[in-house]
C-alpha positions in Angstrom: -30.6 -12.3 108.5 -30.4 -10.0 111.5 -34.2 -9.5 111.7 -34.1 -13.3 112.3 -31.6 -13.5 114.6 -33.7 -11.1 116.5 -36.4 -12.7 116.4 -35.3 -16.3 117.3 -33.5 -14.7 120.3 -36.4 -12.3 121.7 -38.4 -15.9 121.4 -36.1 -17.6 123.5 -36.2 -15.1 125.8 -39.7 -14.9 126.2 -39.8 -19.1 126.2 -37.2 -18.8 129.1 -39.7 -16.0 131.3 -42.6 -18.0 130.4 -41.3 -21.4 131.7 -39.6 -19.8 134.6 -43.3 -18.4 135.9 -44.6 -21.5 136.5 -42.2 -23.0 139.4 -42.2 -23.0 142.8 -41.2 -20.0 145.0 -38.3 -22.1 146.9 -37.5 -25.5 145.7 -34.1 -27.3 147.2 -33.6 -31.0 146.1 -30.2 -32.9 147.7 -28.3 -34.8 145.4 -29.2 -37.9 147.1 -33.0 -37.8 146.4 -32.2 -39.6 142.8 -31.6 -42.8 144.7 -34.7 -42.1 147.6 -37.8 -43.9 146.4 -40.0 -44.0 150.1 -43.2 -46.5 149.7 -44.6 -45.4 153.1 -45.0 -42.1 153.9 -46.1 -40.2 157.3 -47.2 -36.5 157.4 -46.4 -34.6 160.7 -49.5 -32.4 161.4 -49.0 -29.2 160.3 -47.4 -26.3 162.3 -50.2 -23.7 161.7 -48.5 -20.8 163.7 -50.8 -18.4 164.2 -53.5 -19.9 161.4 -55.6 -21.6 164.0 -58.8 -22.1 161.9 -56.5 -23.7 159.3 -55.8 -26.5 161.9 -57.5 -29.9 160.3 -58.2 -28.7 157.0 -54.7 -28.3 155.8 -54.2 -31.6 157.8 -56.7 -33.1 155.3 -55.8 -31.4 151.7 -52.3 -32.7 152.1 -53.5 -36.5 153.2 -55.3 -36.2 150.3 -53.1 -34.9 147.7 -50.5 -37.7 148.7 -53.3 -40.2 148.4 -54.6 -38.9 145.1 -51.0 -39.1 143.5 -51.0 -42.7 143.8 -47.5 -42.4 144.5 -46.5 -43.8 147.6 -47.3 -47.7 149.2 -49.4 -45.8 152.3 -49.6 -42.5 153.9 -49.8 -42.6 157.4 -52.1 -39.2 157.3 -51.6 -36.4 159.9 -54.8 -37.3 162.4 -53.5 -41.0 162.0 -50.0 -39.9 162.9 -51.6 -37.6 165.9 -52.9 -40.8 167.3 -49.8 -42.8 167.1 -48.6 -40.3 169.4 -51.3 -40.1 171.7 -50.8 -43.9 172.6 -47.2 -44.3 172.2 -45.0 -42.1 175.1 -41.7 -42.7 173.2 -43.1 -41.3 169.5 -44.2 -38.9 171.1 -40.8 -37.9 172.8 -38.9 -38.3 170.1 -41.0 -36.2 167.3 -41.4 -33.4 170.4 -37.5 -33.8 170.8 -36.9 -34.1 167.2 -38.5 -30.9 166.0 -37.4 -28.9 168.9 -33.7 -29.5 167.6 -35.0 -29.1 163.9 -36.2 -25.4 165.0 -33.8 -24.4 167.2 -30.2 -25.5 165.6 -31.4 -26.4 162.6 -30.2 -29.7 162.9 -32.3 -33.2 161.8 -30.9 -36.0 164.3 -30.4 -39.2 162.3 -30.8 -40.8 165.6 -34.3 -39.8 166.1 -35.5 -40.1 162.8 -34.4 -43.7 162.4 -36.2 -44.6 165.8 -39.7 -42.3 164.5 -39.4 -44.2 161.3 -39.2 -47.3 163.3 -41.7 -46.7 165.7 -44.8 -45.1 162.7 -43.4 -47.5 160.0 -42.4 -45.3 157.5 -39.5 -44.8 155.8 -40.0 -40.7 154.9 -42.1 -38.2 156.8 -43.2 -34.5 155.6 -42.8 -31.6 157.9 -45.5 -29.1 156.9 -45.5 -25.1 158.0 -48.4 -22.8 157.7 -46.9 -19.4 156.4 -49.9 -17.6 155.2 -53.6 -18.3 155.4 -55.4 -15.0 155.5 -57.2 -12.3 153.1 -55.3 -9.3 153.0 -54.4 -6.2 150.9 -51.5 -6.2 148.6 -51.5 -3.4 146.2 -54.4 -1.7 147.0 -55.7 -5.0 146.0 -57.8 -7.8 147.9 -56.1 -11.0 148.4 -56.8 -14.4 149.6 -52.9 -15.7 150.4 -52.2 -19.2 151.3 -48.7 -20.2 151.8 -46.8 -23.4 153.2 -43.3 -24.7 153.5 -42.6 -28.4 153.6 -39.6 -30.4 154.3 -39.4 -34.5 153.2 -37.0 -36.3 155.2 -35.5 -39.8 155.3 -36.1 -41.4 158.0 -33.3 -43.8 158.1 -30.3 -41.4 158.0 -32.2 -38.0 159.0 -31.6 -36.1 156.0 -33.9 -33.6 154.6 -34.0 -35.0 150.6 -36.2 -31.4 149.7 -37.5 -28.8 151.0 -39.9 -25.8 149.3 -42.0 -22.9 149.8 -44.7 -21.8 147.9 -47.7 -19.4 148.1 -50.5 -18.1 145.8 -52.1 -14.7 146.5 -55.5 -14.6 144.6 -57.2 -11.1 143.8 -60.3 -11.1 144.7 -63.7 -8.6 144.8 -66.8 -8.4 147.2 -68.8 -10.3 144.6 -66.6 -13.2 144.7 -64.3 -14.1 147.8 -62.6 -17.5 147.0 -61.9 -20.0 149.7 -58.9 -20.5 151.3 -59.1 -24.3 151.3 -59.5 -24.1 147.5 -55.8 -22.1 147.5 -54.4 -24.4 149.6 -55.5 -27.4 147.2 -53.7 -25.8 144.5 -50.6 -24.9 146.5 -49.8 -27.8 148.0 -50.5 -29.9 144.4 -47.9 -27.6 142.9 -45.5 -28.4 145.5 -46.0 -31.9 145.8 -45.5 -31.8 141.9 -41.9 -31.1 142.8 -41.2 -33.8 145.3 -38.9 -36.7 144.6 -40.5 -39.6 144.9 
């Protein structure tokens, strides 16, 4: 009886390890996201930092992603979105304004997000940060290390329904050095995985 006992609860705790590998790194979903269902979705393009030579592509993996998933009405893709602000002076105040205040107080203005959701005709919009995109050594080990972290917001009210972070390093040799657009694919599916929708 004891042996089985044991058994059944070294099983469980392996099941519980196991199930807890395969989630995101930082996953935060506000109550209110039950009741959020957007059908037309913009993507901001993405803050690449840094990660210059990641400008376009990542633009691109995410567009296409959110278009794969068949989730959403439309996605107003990032270059689409950078040309709505080329041509229209108020969008283009208003997301410059908007994100400075997101950055520097932390603060998403309902205001402004219910005039950019207005304005680009959607009713969510994904903010998209570039936090690794690099080969590097971890461990003594060669890595390829992509990393984003993305914040959904509702463009009505302002308020950030989920936010996450995720990364993937991937050890690598000098036979075979994977491509960092490939990581990316894969990081951002897992994330968007975890998105209310």
């Amino acid at each position: 009886m004891i042996k089985k006992t044991c058994c059944i609860a070294i099983f469980f705790i392996l099941a519980v390890a196991v199930a807890g590998c395969g989630g995101l790194r930082y996953s935060q979903v506000e109550p209110d996201a039950a009741n959020f269902h957007p059908q037309r979705i913009g993507v901001f393009p993405v803050d690449v930092g840094s990660y210059e030579e990641a400008r376009g592509t990542v633009d691109q993996i995410v567009a296409g992603v959110l278009i794969d998933k068949k989730w959403f009405a439309d996605v107003v893709a990032a270059d689409t979105f950078k040309n709505m602000l080329g041509t229209n002076e108020e969008l283009r105040r208003l997301v410059l304004d908007y994100m400075l205040k997101l950055k520097t107080v932390n603060f998403s203005d309902p205001d402004m997000s219910r005039r950019i959701g207005e304005i680009a005709g959607i009713d969510a919009f994904l903010i998209l940060g570039l936090d690794h995109w690099n080969y590097t050594i971890e461990n003594g080990e060669k890595v390829a290390k992509v990393g984003f972290a993305l914040k959904m917001v509702n463009a009505e009210n302002g308020k950030i329904v989920w936010k996450a972070g995720h990364h993937i390093a991937k050890e690598y040799s000098f036979v075979y050095k994977p491509g960092l657009d490939g990581i990316a694919k894969k990081v951002i599916n897992d994330m968007i995985r975890h998105m209310p929708r």
